[in-house]
C-alpha positions as CSV (number, residue, x, y, z in Angstrom):
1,X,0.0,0.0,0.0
2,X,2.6,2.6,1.3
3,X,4.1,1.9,-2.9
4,X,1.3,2.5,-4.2
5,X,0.7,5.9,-2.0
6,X,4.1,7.2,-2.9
7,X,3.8,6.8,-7.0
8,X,0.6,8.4,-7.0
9,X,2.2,11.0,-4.9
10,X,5.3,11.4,-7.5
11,X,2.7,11.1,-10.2
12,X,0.8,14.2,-8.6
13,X,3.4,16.5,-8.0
14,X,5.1,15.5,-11.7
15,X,2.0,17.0,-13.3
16,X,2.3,19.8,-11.1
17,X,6.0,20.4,-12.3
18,X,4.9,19.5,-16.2
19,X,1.9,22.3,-15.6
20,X,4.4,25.2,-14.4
21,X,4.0,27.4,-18.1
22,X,0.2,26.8,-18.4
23,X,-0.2,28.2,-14.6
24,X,2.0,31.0,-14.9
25,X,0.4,32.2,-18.5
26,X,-2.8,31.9,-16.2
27,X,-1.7,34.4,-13.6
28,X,-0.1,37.0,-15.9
29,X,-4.0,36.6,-18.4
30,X,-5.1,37.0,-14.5
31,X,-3.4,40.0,-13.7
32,X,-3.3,41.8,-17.3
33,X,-7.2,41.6,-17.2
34,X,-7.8,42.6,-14.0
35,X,-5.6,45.8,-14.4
36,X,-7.6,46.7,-17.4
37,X,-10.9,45.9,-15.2
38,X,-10.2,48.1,-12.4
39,X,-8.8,50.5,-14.6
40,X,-12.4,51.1,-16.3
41,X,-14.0,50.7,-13.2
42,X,-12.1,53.2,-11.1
43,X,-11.0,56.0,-14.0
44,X,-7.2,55.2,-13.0
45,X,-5.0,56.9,-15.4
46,X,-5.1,55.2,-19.1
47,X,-1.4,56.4,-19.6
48,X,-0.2,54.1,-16.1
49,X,-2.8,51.3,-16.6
50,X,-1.4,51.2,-19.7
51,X,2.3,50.7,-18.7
52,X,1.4,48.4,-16.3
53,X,-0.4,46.0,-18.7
54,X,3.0,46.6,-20.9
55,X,5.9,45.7,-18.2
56,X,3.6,42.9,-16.8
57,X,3.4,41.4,-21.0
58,X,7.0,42.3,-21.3
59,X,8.0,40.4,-18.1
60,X,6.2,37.3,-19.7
61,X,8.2,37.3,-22.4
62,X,11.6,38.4,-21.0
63,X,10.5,34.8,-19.1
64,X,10.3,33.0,-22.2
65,X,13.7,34.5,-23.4
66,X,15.1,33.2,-20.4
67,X,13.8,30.0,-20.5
68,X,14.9,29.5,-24.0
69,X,18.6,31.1,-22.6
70,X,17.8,34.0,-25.2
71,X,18.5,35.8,-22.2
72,X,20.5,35.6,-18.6
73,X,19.5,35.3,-15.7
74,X,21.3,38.3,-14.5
75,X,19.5,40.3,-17.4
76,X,16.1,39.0,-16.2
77,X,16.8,40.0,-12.2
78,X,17.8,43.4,-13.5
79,X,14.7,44.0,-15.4
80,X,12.7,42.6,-12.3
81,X,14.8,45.0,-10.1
82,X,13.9,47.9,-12.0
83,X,9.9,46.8,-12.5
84,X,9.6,46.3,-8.9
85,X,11.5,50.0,-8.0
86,X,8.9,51.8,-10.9
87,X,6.0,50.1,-10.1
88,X,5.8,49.3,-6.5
89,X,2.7,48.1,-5.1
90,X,0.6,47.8,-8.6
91,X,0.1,44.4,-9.9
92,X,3.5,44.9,-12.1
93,X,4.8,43.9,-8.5
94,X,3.0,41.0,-8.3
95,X,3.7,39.8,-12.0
96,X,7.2,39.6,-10.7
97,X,6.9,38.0,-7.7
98,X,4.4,35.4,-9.8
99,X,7.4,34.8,-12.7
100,X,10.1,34.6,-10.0
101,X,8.2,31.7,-8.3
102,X,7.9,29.8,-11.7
103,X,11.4,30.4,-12.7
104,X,13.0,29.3,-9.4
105,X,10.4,26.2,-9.0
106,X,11.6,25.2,-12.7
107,X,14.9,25.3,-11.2
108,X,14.5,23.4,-8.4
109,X,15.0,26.3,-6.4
110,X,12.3,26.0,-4.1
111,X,13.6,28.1,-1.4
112,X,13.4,31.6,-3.5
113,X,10.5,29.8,-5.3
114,X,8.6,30.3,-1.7
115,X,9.8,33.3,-1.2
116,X,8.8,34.9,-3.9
117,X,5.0,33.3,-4.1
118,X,4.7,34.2,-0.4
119,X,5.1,37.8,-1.2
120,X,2.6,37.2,-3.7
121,X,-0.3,36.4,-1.6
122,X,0.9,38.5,1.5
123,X,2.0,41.4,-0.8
124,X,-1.6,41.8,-2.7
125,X,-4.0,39.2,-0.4
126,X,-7.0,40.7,-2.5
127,X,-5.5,39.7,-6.2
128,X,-7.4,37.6,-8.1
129,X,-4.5,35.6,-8.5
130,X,-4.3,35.1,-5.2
131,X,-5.0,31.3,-4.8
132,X,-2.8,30.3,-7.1
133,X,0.3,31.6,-6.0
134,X,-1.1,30.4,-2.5
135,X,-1.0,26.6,-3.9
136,X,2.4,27.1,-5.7
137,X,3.5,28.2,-2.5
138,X,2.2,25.2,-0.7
139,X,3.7,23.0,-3.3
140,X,7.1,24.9,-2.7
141,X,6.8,23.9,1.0
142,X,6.1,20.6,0.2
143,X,9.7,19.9,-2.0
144,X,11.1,21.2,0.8
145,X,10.1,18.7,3.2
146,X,8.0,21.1,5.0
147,X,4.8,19.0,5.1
148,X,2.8,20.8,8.0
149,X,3.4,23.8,6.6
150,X,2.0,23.1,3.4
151,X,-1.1,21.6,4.7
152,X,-2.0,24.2,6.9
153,X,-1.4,26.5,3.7
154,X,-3.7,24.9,1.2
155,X,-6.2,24.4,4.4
156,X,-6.3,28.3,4.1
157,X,-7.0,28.7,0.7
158,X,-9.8,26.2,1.0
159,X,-11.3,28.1,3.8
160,X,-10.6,31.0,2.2
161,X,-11.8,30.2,-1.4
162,X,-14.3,27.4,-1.3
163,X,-18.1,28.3,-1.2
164,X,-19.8,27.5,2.2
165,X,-23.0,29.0,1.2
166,X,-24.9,25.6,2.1
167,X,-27.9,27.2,2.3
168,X,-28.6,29.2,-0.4
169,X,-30.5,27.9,-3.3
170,X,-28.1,28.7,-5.7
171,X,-25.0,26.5,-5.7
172,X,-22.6,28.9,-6.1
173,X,-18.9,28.3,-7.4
174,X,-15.9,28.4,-5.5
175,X,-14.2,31.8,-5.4
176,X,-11.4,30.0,-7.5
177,X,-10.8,26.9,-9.1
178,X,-7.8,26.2,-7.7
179,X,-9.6,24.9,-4.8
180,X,-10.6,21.2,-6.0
181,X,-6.8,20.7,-6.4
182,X,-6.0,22.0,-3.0
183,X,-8.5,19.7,-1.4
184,X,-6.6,16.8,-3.7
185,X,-3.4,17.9,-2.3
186,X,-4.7,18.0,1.2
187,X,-5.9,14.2,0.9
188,X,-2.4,13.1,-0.9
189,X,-0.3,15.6,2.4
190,X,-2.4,13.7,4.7
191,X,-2.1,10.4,3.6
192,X,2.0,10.6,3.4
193,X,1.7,11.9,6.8
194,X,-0.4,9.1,8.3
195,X,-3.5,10.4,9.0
196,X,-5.6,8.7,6.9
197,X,-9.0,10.1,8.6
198,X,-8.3,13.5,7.7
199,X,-7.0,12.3,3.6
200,X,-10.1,10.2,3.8
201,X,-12.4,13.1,4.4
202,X,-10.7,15.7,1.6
203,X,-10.8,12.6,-0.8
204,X,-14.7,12.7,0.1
205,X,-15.1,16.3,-0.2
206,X,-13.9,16.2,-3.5
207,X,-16.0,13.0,-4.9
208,X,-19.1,14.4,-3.4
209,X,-18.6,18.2,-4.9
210,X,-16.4,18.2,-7.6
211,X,-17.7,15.5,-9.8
212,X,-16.6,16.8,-12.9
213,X,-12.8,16.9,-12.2
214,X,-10.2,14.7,-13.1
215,X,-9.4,14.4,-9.7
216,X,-12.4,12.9,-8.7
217,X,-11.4,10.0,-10.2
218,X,-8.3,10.1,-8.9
219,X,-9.8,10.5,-4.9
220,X,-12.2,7.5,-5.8
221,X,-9.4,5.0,-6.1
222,X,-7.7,6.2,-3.0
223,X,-10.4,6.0,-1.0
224,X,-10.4,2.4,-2.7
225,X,-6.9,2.0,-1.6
226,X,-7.0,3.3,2.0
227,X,-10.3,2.7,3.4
């Protein structure tokens, strides 16, 4: 049993790992958009919105150079630098802190991977990014061995982000849909650690309310495995 636990583990966190690109074009669409959103909303000025929306599509693509070694990585923390001194505190700032997570995860440094998500979510809690740079940071915590941390983590953003309206007639959706994987997580952190009550429970969660995701699956043949 404890083999079969730890593949599926590995198998888990090795889509995590292969998803890194498609999650980090997700933030940046995230945070592009919403700059553009609150900038009609609240009359900002067009001329700063509109750098903003530049440097954040310039810093995915100075990314990609890097990633490709177009670039070095002492060009790309120079032109991070020099986003985060011009554009402190707008969501520029947080594009950085988002691509600096990616890039260090990709390298396997997980260390200034957490670092840089952390500031992140602490930096701008109310971004609508904000749940995934939580669970990159859990999953940061978690390659570095740091197990309780991580679960207490992802518990947050499932408290934080999962609908608990029970009682209204309308079944809302979750404030993000990070949150299904963050309850897989939780199960898979649970069961590694031992306690299989608590991984039985999110495994539950997520057969009984999240149907329609892969993972689903995936917490119906644990729950085959552990019960």
């Amino acid at each position: 049993m404890s083999e079969v636990t730890k593949k599926t583990g590995s198998q888990v966190v090795s889509d995590f790992l292969t998803s890194q690109k498609k999650v980090l074009f997700t933030v940046l669409v995230i945070i592009v958009c919403s700059i553009i959103a609150f900038g009609v909303y609240s009359g900002i000025n067009n001329k700063k919105q509109n750098e903003v929306v530049n440097v954040s599509i310039e810093l995915d693509s100075m990314l990609s150079k890097l990633t490709r070694s177009e670039i070095t990585e002492a060009d790309f923390t120079k032109f991070t630098i020099g986003v985060i001194k011009d554009y402190k505190n707008t969501k520029a700032e947080l594009a950085v802190y988002s691509a600096l997570g990616s890039y260090y995860f990709d390298q396997s440094n997980f260390e200034k991977s957490l670092e840089n998500y952390t500031l992140a979510y602490t930096k701008f809690p109310k971004d609508m990014a904000n749940s995934v740079n939580m669970f990159n940071a859990a999953m940061c915590q978690e390659e570095l061995g740091k197990k309780d941390q991580a679960i207490k983590l992802l518990e947050e953003l499932v408290a934080k982000f999962k609908n608990s309206d029970i009682n209204s007639d309308i079944n809302s959706a979750d404030l993000s849909s990070d949150v299904p994987e963050a309850i897989f997580s939780l199960g898979r952190l649970y069961e590694t650690t031992g306690d299989i009550d608590k991984a039985v429970n999110n495994y539950e969660i997520l057969v009984a309310e999240y149907q329609s995701y892969n993972l689903s699956n995936l917490a119906k043949s644990r729950l085959i495995t552990i019960k």
